[in-house]
C-alpha positions as CSV (number, residue, x, y, z in Angstrom):
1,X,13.7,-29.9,80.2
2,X,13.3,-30.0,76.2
3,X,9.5,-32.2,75.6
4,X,9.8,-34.2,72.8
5,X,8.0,-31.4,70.2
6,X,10.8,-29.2,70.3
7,X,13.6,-31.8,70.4
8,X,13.2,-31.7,65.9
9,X,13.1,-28.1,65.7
10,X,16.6,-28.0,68.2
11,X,17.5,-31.0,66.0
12,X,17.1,-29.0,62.7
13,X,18.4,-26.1,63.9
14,X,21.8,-27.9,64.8
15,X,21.7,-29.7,61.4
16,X,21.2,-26.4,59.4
17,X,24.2,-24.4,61.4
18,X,26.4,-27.5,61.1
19,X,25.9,-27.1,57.3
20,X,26.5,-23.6,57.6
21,X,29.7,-24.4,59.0
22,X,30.5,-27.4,56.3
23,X,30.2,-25.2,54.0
24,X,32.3,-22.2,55.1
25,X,35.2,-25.0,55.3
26,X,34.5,-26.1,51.5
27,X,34.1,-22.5,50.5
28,X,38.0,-21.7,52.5
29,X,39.5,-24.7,50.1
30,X,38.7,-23.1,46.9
31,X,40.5,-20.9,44.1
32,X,39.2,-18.1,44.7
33,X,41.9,-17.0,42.4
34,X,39.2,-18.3,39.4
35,X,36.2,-16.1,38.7
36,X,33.9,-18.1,38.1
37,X,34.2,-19.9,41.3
38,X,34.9,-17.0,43.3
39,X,31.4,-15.9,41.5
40,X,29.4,-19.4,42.7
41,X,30.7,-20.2,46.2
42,X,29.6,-16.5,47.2
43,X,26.3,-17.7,45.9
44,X,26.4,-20.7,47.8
45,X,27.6,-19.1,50.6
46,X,24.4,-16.5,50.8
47,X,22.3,-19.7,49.8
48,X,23.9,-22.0,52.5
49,X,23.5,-19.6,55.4
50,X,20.0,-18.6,54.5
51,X,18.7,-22.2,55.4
52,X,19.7,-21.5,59.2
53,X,18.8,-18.0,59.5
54,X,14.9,-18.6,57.9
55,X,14.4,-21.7,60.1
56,X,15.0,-19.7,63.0
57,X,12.3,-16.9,61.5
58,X,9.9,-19.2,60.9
59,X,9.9,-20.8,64.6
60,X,10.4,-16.9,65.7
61,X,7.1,-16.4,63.2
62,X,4.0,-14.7,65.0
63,X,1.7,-17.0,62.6
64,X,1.6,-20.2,60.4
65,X,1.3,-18.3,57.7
66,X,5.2,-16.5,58.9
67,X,6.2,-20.1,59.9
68,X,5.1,-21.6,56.1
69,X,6.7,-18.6,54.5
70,X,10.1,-18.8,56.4
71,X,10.5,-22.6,55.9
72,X,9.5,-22.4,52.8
73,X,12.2,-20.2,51.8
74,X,14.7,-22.1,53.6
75,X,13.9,-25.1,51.3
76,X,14.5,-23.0,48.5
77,X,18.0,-21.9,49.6
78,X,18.9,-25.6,50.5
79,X,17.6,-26.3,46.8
80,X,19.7,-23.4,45.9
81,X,22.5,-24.9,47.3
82,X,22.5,-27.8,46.1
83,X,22.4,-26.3,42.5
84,X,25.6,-24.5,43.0
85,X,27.4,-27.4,44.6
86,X,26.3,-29.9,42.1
87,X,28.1,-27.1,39.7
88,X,31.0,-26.7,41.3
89,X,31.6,-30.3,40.9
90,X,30.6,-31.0,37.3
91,X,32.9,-27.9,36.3
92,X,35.3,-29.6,38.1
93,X,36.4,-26.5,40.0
94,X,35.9,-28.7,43.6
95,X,36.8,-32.2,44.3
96,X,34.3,-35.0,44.0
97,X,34.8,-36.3,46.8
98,X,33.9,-33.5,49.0
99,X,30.7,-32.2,47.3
């Protein structure tokens, strides 16, 4: 039975592997015919998938100083993210509607 301290971290987990997964889909949609997006959605993709795997290093972290470090840089990659997604969209090389 899951106590009510580890139902976030489950929570987040979920949330960051879903996203992982969103973003695979948005990547597969692309030109990857054009350089320069064929150049940014590997970014994002390294970016996107690093939120998931340093969560699950920092709960897998043998101190809170491992645990602050981990999460720290999974904020960073979701920051990361959302740089090259706000890009993509304001080149106009992905839809609006979907970033």
């Amino acid at each position: 039975m899951q106590n009510d301290s580890e139902k976030p971290k489950l929570e987040l987990k979920q949330r960051a592997y879903l996203y992982a997964l969103q973003i695979l889909k948005f990547i597969y949609a692309l030109d990857k015919k054009d350089w320069g997006t064929s150049v940014i959605s590997k970014q994002l993709l390294r970016s996107a998938t690093s939120i998931g795997a340093n969560n699950i290093e920092a709960q897998a972290g043998s101190t809170k100083k491992d645990f602050t470090n981990f999460f720290s840089y999974a904020l960073k990659s979701a920051n990361e993210s959302k740089f090259w997604l706000g890009l993509l969209r304001d080149s106009g090389k992905a839809d609006r509607t979907k970033t």
